[in-house]
C-alpha positions in Angstrom: -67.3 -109.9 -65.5 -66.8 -106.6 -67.5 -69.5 -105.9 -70.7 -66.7 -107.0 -73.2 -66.7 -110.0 -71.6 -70.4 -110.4 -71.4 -70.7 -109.5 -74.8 -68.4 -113.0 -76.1 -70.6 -114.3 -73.8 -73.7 -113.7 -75.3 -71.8 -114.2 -78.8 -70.4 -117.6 -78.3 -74.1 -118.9 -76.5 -75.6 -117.7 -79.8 -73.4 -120.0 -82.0 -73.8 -122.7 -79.4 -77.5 -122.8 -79.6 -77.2 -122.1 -83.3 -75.2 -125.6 -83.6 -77.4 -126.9 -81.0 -80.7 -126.4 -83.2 -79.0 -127.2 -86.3 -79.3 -123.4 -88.1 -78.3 -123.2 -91.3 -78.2 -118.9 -91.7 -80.3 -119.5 -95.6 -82.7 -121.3 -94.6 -83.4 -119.4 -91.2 -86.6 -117.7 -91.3 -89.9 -117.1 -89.2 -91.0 -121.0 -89.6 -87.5 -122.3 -88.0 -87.8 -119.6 -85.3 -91.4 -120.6 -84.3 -89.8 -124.6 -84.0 -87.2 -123.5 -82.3 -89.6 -122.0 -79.8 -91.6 -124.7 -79.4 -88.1 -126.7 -79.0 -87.6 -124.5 -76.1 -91.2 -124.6 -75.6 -91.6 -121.2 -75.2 -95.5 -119.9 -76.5 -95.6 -116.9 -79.0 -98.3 -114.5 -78.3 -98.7 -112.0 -81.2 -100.6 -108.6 -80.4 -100.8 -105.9 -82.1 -98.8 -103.3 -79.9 -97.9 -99.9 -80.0 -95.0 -98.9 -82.4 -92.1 -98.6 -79.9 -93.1 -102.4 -78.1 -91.5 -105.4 -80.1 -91.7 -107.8 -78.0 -91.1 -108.9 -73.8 -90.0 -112.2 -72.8 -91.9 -113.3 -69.8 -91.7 -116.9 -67.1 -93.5 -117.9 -64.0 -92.0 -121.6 -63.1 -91.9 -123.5 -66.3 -94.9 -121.1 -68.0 -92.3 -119.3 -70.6 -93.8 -116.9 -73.2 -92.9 -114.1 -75.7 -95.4 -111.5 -76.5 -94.7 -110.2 -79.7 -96.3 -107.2 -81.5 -97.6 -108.5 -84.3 -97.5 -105.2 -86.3 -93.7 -105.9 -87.1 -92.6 -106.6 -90.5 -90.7 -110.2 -91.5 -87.2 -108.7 -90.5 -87.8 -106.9 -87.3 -89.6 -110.0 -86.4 -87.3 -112.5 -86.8 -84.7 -110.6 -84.9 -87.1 -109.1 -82.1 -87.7 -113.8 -81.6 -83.8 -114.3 -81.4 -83.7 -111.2 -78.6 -85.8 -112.9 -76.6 -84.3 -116.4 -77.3 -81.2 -114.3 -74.9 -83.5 -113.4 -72.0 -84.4 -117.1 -72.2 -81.2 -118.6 -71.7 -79.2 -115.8 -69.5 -81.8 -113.9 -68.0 -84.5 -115.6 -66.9 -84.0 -116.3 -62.7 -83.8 -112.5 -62.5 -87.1 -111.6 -65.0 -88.8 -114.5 -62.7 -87.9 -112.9 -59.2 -88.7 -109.1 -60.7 -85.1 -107.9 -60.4 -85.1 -106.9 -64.2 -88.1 -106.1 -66.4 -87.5 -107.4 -70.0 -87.0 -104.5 -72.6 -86.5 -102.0 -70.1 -83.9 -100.8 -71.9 -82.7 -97.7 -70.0 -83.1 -99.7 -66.3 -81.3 -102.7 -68.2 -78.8 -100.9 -71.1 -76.2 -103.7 -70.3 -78.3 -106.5 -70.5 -80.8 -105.8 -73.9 -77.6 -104.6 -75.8 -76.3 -108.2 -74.7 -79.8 -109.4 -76.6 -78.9 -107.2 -79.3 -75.8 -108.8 -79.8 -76.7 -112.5 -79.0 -79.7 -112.0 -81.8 -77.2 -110.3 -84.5 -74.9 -113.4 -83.9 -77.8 -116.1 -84.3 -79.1 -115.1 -87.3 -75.8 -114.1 -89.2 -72.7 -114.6 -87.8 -70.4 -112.5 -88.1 -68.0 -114.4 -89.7 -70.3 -115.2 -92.3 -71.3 -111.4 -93.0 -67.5 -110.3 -93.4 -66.8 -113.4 -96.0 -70.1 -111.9 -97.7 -68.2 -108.1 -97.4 -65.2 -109.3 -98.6 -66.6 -111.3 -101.4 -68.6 -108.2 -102.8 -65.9 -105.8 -102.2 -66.7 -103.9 -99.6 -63.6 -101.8 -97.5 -63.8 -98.1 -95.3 -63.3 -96.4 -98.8 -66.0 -97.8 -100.9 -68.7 -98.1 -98.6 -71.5 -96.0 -99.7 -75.5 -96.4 -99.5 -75.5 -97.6 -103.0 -72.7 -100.4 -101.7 -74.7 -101.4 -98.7 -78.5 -101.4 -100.6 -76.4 -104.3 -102.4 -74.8 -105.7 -99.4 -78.5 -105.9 -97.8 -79.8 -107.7 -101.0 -77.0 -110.1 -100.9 -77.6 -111.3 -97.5 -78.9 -114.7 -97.3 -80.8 -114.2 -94.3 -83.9 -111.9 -93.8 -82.2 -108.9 -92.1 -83.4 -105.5 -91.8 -80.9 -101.7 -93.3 -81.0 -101.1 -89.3 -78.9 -104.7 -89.0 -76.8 -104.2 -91.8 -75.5 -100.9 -91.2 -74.9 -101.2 -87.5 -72.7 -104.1 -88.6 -70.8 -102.0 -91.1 -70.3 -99.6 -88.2 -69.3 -102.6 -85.7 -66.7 -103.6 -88.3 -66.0 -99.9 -88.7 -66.7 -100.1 -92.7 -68.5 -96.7 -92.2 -68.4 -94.0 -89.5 -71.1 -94.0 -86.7 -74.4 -92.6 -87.9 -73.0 -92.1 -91.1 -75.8 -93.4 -93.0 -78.4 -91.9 -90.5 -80.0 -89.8 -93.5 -80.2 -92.3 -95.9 -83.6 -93.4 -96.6 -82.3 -96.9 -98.1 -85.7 -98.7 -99.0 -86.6 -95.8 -101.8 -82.3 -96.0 -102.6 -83.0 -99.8 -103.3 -86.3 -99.1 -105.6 -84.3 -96.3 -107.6 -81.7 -99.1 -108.3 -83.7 -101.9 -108.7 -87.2 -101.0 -109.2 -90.8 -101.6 -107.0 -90.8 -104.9 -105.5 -93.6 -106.6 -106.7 -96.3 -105.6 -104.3 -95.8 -102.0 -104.9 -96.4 -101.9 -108.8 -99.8 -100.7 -109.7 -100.2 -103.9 -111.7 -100.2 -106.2 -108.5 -102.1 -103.7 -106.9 -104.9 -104.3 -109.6 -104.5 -107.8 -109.7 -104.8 -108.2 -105.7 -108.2 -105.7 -105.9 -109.7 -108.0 -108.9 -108.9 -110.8 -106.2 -110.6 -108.7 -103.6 -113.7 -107.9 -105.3 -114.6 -111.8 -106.4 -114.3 -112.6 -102.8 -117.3 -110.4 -101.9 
């Protein structure tokens, strides 16, 4: 099998099990992931690990887990749970008898870009994402950071800048590493303001909060 082939592989499983589990890409988020893991029944243990560790799938018999650093914002998350959802269903005889080690990623390049893939697939298709592009506008000659700070906001799904833009480049809507500078989350609050959280209000109001508690 060559890695293109692989790749449609991984692709087609994820719609498969999307269908199979009944996801609807809107309503996908951290609660449906944690029932489709129990579904699978595969246990979620969240640690807090260092910065670089998301997550490692891991299976002895019918004993399946995921450890999952629970430092990780909502978005890396949810994707770093549908990576390992891939190792589940294509790779676990080999992580079982040692002849891979999940998220080894330079012993194993092949195989956790597969996960990368399978993952991007499950949570947004990308037939979905290009009806989105092509609803908003979106071509090789108007993609800009302002364009894809919009894009991002207009997904349905909780997805991370990372996700969106390697999509644009998968689609070749922008050149590779075109947007490597870009530091989109202050873009997005020049254009649209703090989210909530940030504004010193909230802030206040979550300190008033605080302080009654003691």
């Amino acid at each position: 099998m060559t890695p293109s082939q692989y790749y449609e592989v991984c692709l087609q499983l994820a719609r498969n099990k999307r269908v199979e589990h009944k996801v609807n890409t809107a309503s996908l988020n951290l609660n449906v992931m944690r029932q489709i893991y129990r579904d699978e029944h595969i246990a979620i243990d969240q640690q807090p690990l260092g910065y670089r560790i998301r997550a490692a799938y891991y299976c002895d018999d019918e004993d399946c887990s995921v450890l999952l650093n629970s430092k990780l914002p909502r978005e890396p998350r949810l994707f770093a749970l549908a990576h390992e959802l891939k190792h589940h269903y294509l790779d676990r005889k080999k992580i079982e008898n040692g002849e891979i080690r999940c998220g080894s990623y330079n012993a194993n390049e092949l195989i956790e870009k597969a996960a990368e893939a399978f993952a991007a697939e499950f949570i947004y298709p990308r037939s979905e994402m290009l009806e989105l592009i092509a609803a908003i506008g979106i071509t090789n000659l108007t993609c800009t950071p302002e364009r894809v700070v919009e894009l991002k906001r207009a997904c349905p799904v909780s997805v991370s800048y990372t996700f969106v833009v390697k999509r644009l480049e998968w689609f070749r809507l922008c050149q590779y590493e075109a947007f490597k500078k870009v530091q989109f989350q202050k873009l997005e609050e020049r254009m649209f303001g703090l989210p909530i959280y940030k504004r010193p209000s909230f802030k206040q109001y979550r300190a008033r909060k605080a302080s009654k508690k003691k």
